[in-house]
C-alpha positions in Angstrom: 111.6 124.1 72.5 112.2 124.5 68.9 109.7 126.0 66.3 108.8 125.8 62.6 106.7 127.8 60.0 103.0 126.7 60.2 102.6 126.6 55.9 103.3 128.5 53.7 103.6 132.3 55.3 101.7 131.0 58.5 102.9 131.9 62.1 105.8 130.7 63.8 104.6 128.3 66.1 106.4 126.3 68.7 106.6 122.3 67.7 104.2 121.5 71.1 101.4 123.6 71.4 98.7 123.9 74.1 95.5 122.2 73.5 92.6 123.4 76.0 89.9 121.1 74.9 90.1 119.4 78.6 89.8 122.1 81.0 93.2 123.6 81.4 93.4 122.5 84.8 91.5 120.6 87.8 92.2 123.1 90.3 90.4 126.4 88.6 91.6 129.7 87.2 94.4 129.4 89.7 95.9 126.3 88.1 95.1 127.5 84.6 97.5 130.0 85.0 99.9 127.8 86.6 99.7 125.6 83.5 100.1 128.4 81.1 102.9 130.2 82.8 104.5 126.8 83.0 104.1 126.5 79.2 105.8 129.6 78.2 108.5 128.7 80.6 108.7 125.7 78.2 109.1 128.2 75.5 105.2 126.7 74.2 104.1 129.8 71.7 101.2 128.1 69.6 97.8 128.0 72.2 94.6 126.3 70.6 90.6 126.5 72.4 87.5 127.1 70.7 84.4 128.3 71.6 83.1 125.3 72.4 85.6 124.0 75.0 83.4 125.2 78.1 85.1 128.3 80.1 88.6 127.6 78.3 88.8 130.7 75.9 88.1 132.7 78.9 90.5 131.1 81.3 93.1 130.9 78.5 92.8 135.0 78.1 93.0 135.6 81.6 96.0 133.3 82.0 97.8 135.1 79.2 96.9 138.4 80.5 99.9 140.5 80.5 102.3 138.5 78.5 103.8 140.5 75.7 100.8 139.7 72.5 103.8 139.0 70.0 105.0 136.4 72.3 102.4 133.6 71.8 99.8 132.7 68.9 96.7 131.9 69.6 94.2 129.4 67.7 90.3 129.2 68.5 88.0 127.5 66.3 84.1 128.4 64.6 81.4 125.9 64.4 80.0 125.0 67.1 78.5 127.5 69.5 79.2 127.5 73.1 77.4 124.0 74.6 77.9 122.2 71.2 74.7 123.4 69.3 76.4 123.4 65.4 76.5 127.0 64.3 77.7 126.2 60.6 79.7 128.4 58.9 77.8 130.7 57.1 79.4 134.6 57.2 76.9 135.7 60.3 77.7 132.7 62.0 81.5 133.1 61.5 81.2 136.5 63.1 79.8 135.8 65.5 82.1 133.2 66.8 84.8 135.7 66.0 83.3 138.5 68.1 82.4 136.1 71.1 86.3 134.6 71.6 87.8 138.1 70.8 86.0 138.6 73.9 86.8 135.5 75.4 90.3 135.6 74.7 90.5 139.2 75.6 92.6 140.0 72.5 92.3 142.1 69.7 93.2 140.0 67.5 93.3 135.6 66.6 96.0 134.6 64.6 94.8 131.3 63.6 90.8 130.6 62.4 90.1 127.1 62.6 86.5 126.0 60.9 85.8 122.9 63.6 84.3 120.7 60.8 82.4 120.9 57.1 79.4 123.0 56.9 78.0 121.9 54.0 74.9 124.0 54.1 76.6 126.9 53.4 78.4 127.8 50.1 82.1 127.1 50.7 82.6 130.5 48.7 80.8 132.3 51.6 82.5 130.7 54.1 86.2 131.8 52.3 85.0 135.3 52.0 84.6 135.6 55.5 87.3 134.5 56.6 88.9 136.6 53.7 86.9 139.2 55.6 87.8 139.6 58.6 92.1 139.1 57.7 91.0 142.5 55.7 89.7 143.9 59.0 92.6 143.0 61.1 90.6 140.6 63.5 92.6 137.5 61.9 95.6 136.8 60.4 95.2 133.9 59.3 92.9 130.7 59.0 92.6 126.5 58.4 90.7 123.7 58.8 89.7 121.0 61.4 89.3 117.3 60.6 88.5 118.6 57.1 88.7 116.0 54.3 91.8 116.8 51.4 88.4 116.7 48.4 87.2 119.7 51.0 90.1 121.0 51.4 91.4 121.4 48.1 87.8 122.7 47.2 88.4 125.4 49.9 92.4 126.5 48.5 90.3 126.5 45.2 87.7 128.9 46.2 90.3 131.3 48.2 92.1 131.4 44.5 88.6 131.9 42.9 88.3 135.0 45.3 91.4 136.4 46.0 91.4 135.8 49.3 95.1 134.6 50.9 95.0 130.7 51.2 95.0 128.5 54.3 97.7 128.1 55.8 96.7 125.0 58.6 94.7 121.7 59.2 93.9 119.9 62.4 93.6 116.6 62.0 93.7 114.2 64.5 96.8 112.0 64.4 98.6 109.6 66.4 100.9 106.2 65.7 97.3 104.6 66.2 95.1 107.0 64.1 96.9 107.7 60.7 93.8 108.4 58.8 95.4 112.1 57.5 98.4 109.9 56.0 96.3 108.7 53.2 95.1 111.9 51.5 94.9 114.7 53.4 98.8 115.4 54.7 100.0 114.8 51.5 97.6 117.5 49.7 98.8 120.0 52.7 102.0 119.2 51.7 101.7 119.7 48.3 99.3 123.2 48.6 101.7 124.8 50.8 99.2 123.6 54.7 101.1 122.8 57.8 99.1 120.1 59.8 98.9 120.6 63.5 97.8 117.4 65.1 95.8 116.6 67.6 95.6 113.9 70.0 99.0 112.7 69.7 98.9 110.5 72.5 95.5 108.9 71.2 93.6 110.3 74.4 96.2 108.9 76.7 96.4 106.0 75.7 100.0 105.6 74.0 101.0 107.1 77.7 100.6 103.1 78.9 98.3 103.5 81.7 95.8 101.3 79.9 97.2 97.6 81.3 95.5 94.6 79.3 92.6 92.5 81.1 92.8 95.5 84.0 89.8 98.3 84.7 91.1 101.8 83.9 92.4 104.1 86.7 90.0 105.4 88.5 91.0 109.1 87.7 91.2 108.6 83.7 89.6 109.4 80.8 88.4 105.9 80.1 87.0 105.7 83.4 84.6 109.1 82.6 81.2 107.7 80.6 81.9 110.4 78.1 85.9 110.4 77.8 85.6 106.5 77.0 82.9 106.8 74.6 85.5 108.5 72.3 87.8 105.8 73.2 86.6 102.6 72.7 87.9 101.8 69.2 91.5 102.2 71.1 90.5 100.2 74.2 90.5 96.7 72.7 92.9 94.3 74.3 95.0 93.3 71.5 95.9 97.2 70.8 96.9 97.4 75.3 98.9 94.3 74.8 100.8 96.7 71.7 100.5 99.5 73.9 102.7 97.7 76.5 105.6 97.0 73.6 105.4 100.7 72.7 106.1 101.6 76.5 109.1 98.9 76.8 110.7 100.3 73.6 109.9 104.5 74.7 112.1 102.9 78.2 114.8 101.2 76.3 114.9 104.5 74.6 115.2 106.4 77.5 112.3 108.5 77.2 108.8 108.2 78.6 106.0 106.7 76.4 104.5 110.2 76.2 107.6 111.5 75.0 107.9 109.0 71.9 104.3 109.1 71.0 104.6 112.8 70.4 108.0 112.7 69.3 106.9 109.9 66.7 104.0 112.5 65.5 106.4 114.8 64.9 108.9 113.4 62.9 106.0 112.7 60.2 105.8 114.6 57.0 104.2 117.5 56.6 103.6 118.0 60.7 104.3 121.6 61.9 103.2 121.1 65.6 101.4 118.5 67.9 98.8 119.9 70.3 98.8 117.8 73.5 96.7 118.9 77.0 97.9 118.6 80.5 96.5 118.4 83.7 99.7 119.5 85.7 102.7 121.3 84.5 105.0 118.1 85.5 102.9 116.2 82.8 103.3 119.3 80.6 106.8 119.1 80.5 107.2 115.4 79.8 105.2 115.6 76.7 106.8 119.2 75.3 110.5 117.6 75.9 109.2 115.6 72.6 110.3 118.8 70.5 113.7 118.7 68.9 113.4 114.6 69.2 115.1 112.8 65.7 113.9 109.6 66.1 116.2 107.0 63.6 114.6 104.9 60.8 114.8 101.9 62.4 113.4 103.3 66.1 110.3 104.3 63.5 110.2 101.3 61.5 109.9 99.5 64.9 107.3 101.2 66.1 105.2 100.5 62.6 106.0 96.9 63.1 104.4 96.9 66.9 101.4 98.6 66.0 101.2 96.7 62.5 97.3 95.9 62.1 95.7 97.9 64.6 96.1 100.9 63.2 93.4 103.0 61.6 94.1 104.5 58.4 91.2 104.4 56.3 88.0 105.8 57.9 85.4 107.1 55.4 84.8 110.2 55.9 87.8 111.4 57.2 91.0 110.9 55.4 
């Protein structure tokens, strides 16, 4: 596993991280742990939950009970309260989120704040001072953004200056060879003010992982077969994006790697990316998806893959980029 520097004085964080926003496992506590040890093993440092994501700040802190704190860095997120209700971001409600996965995580300490999304009912200078806050107190270190736009973004970085509070130092967007919405505006701002961008959903929900066969129903056991997994799926699950799905597979083969392996290599051989978050089930899928790290993938092996995915990708989504 190799690692980088998440922005400009950020954490060291392993190239794959852990993302928890699945449960961490299908077979309990018990297989949570598995997961986890089997991460470290992998040399994994950079874990990411939230609040939100069900029992999996609490499962994640009792899986890493024990192991050394300096060892691994952990990321949660404020926003949304447990169950999805939208907390906002106002100072109370930034407190309280802290409080509650300090808890959670059974830690003293978060090394990486995420705000989930844009509270624009609360003054962005509000929000900056408490995260400026609690760095001051010793119950952060430091903080970012999630699926933040770069006009927000550079409006937060501005407000941070404005208050002498230290700047972000990460954004979460999601990216993938399908979804390269961040390319547009927001990667290159993060670039420029000094933001590492940890993505998430590298593999596009498991899609790029070619399980998905054209004019076939989904496996029974996937994502796309759950009501609410393929709700967040269906602008990937149209037939002429399978049939490309099926050339990215043949070409991650003649490669010698899995599709898995590419798709998160590819992610991290962009610009600007410190570290791609990708979830696991077991730790054999684990490992196929962290051997990605330390991948150099050659300009025409990327120009390739731009050609197969050529017109169904999505870069410019209002809102969002």
């Amino acid at each position: 596993m190799r690692h980088r520097t998440l922005g400009a004085g950020g954490p060291v964080v392993s190239e794959v991280g852990l993302g928890t926003w699945r449960p961490l496992s299908r077979d309990g506590r018990r297989g949570a742990a598995r997961l986890v040890g089997a991460a470290r093993d992998l040399g994994i440092t950079l874990f990411d939950t939230a609040g939100s994501y069900g029992d999996a700040e609490e499962a994640l802190g009792i899986a890493l009970r024990g192991a050394p704190r300096e060892s691994y860095v952990l990321s949660t997120k404020v926003y949304y309260e447990p169950g999805g209700t939208v907390a906002g971001l106002s100072r109370a409600a930034i407190r309280a989120g802290v409080e509650r996965s300090l808890r959670a995580l059974r830690t003293e300490h978060i090394d990486l704040l995420s705000a989930h999304r844009f509270d624009d009912r609360t003054p962005l200078g509000e929000t900056i001072a408490a995260f400026g806050e609690l760095i001051e107190e010793g119950k952060i270190a430091h903080y970012g953004f999630s699926e933040w736009t770069a006009r927000q973004i550079d409006a937060a970085c501005a407000a941070a200056t404005e208050t002498g509070v230290r700047p972000p130092v990460a954004s979460q967007p999601q990216y993938s060879v399908l979804w390269r919405v961040p390319e547009k505006a927001v990667v290159p701002l993060c670039q420029d003010l000094g933001i590492g961008t940890v993505a998430f959903w590298p593999l596009a929900q498991g899609l790029l992982t070619g399980k998905y066969a054209p004019g076939e129903p989904p496996p029974a056991d996937s994502r796309a077969a759950d009501p609410t997994g393929r709700l967040l799926m269906d602008h990937f699950m149209a037939e002429p994006i399978l049939e490309r799905v099926q050339l990215f597979a043949r070409l991650a083969r003649h490669q010698g790697m899995t599709p898995a392996r590419l798709a998160v290599s590819w992610v991290l051989n962009r610009p600007g990316v410190t570290s791609a978050l990708v979830g696991a089930s077991t730790p054999e899928q684990l490992a196929q998806t962290a051997s990605a790290a330390g991948v150099l993938l050659s300009e025409p092996t990327m120009e390739l893959i731009d050609k197969i995915f050529a017109g169904c990708v999505y870069d410019d989504v209002a809102g969002t980029g």
